[in-house]
PDB file with SEQRES, HELIX, SHEET and CRYST1 records, atoms N, CA, C and O in Angstrom:
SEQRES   1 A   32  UNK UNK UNK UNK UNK UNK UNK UNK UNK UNK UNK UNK UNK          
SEQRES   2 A   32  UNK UNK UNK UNK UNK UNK UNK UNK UNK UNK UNK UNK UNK          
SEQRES   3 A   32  UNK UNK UNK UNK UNK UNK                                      
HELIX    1 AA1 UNK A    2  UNK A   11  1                                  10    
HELIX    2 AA2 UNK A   14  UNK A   31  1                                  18    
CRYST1    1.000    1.000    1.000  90.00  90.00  90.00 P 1           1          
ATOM      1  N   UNK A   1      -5.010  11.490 -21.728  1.00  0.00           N  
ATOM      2  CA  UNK A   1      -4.072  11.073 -20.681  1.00  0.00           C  
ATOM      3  C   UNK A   1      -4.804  10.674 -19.395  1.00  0.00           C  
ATOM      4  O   UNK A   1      -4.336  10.530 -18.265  1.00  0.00           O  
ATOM      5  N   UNK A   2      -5.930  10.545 -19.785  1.00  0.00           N  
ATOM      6  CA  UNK A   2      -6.622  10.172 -18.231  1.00  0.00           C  
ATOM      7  C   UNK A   2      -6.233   8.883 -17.850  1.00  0.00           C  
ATOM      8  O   UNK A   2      -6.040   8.749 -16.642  1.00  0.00           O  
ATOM      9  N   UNK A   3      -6.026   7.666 -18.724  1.00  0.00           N  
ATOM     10  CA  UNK A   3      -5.883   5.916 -17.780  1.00  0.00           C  
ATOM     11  C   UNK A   3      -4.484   6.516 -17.377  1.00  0.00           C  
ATOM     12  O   UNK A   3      -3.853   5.793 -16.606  1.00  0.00           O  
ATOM     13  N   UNK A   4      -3.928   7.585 -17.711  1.00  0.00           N  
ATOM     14  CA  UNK A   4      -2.490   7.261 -17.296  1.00  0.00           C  
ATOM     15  C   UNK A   4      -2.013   7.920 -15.733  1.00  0.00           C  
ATOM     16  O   UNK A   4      -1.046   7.826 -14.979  1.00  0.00           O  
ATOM     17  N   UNK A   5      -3.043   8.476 -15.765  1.00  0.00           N  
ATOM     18  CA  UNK A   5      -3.471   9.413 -14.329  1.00  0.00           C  
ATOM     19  C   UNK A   5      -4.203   7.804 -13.568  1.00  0.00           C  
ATOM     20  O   UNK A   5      -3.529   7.158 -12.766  1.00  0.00           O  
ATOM     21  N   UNK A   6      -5.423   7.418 -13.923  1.00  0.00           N  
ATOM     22  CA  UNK A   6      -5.821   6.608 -13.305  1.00  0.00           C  
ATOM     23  C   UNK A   6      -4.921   5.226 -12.610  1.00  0.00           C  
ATOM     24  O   UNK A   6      -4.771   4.768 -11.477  1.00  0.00           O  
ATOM     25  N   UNK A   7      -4.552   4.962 -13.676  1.00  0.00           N  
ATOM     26  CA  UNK A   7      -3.108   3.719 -13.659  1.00  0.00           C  
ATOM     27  C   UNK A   7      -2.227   4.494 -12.609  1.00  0.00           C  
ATOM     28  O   UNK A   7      -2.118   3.812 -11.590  1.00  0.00           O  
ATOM     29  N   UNK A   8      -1.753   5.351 -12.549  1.00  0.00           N  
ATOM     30  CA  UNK A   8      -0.378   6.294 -11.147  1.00  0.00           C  
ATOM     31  C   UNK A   8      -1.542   6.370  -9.944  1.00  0.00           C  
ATOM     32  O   UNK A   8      -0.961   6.244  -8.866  1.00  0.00           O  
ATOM     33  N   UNK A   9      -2.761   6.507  -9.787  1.00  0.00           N  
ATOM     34  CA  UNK A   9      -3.494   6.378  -8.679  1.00  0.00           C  
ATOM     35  C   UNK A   9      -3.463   5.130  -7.985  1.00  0.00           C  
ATOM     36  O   UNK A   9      -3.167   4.909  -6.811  1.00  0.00           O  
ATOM     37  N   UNK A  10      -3.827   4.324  -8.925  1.00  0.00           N  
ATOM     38  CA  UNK A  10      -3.997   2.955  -8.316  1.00  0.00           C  
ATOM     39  C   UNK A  10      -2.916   1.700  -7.834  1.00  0.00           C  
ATOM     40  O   UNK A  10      -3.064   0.692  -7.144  1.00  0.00           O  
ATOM     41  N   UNK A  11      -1.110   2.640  -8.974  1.00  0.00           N  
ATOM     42  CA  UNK A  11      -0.318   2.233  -8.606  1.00  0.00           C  
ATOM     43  C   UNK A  11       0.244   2.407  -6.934  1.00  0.00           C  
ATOM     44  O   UNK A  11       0.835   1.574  -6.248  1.00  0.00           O  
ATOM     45  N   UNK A  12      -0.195   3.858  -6.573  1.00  0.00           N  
ATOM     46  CA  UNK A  12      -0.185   4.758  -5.333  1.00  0.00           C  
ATOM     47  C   UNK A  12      -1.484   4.103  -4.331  1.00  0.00           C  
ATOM     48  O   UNK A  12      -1.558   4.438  -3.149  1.00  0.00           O  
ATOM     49  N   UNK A  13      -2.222   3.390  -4.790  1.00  0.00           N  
ATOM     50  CA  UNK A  13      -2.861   2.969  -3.822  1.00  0.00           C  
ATOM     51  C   UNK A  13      -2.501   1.405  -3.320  1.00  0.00           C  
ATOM     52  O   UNK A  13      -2.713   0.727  -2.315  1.00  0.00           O  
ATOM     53  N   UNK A  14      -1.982   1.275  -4.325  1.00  0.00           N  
ATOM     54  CA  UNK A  14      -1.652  -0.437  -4.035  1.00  0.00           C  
ATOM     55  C   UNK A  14      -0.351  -0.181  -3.311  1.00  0.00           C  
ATOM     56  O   UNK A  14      -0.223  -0.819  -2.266  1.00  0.00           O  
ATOM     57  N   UNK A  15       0.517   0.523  -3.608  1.00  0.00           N  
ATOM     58  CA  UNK A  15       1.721   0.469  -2.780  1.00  0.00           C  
ATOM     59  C   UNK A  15       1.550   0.906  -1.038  1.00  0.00           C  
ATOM     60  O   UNK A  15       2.092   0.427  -0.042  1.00  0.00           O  
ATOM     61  N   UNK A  16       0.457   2.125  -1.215  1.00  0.00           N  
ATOM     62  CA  UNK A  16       0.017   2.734   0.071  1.00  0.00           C  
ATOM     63  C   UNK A  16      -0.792   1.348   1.418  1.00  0.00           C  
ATOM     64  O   UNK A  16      -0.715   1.290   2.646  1.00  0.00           O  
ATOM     65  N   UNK A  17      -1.591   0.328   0.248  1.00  0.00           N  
ATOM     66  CA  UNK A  17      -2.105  -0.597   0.818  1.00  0.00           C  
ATOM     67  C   UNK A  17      -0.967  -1.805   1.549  1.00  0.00           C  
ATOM     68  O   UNK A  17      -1.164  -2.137   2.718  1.00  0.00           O  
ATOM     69  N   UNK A  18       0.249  -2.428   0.734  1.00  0.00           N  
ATOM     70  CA  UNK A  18       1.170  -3.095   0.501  1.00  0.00           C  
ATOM     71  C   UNK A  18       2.078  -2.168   2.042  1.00  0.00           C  
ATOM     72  O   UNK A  18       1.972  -2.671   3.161  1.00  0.00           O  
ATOM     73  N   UNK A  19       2.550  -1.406   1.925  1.00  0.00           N  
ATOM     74  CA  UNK A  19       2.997  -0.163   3.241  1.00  0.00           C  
ATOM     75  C   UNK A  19       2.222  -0.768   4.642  1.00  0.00           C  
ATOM     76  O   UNK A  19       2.757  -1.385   5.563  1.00  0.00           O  
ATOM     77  N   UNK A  20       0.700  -0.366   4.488  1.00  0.00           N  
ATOM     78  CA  UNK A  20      -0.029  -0.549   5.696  1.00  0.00           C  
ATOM     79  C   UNK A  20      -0.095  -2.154   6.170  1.00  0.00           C  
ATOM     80  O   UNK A  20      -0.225  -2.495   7.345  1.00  0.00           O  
ATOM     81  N   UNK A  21       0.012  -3.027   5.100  1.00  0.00           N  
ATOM     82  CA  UNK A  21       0.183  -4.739   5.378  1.00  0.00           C  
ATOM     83  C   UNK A  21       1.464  -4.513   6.094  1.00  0.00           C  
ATOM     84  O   UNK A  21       1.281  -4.636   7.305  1.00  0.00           O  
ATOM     85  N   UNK A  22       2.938  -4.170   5.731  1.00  0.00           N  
ATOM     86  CA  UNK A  22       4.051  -4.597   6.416  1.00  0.00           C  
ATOM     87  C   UNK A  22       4.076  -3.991   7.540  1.00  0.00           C  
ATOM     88  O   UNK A  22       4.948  -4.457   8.274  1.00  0.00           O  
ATOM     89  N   UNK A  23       3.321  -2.905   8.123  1.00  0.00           N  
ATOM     90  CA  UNK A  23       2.881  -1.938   9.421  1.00  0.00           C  
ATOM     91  C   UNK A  23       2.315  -3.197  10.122  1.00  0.00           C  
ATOM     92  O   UNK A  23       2.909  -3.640  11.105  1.00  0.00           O  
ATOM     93  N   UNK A  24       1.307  -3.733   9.706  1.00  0.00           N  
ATOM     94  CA  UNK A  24       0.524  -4.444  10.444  1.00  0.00           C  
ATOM     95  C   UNK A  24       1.371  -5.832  11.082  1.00  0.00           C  
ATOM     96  O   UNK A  24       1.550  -6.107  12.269  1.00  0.00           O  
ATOM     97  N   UNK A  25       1.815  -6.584   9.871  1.00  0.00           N  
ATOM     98  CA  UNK A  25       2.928  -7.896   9.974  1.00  0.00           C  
ATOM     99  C   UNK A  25       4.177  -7.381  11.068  1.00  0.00           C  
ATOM    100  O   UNK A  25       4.920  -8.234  11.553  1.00  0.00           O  
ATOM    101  N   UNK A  26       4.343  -5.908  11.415  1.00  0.00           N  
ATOM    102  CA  UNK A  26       5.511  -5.660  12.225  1.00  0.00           C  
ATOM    103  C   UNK A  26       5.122  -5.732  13.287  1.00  0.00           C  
ATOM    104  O   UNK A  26       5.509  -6.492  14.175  1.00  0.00           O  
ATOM    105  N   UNK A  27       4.007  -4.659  13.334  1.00  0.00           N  
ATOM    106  CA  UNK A  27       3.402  -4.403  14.526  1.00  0.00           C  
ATOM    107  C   UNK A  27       2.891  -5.763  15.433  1.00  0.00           C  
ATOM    108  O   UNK A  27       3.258  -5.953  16.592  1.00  0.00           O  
ATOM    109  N   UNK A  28       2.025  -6.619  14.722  1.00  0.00           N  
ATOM    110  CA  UNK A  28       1.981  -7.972  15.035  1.00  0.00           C  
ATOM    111  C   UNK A  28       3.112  -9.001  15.512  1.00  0.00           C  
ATOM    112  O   UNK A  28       2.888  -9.732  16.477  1.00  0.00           O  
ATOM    113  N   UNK A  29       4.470  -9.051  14.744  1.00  0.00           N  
ATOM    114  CA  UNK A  29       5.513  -9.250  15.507  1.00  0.00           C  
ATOM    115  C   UNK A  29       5.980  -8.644  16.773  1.00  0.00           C  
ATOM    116  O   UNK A  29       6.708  -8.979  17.708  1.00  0.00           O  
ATOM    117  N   UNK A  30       5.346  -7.726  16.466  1.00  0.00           N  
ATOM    118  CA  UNK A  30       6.267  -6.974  18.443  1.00  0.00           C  
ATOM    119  C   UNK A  30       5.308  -7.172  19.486  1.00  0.00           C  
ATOM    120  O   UNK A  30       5.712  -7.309  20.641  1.00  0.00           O  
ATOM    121  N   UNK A  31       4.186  -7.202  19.241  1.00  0.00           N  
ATOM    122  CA  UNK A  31       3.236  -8.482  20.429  1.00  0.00           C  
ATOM    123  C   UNK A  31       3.318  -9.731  20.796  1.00  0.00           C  
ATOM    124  O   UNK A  31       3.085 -10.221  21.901  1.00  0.00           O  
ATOM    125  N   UNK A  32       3.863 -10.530  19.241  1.00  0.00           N  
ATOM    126  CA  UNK A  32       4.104 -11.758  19.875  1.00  0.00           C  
ATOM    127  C   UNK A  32       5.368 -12.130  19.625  1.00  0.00           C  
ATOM    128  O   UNK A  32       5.804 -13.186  20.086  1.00  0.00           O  
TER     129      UNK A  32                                                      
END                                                                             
């Protein structure tokens, strides 16, 4: 069962990454 552990990590990292992009695209809207 390990890729299946690995695969839920990386799903959790891509979403965590995808999260911090729409932080950034907001945050960037409220400056300009």
């Amino acid at each position: 069962m390990m890729w299946a552990s690995t695969y839920t990590d990386t799903l959790i990292c891509i979403s965590g990454f995808e999260f911090t992009l729409l932080l950034l695209l907001f945050y960037l809207n409220l400056v300009v």
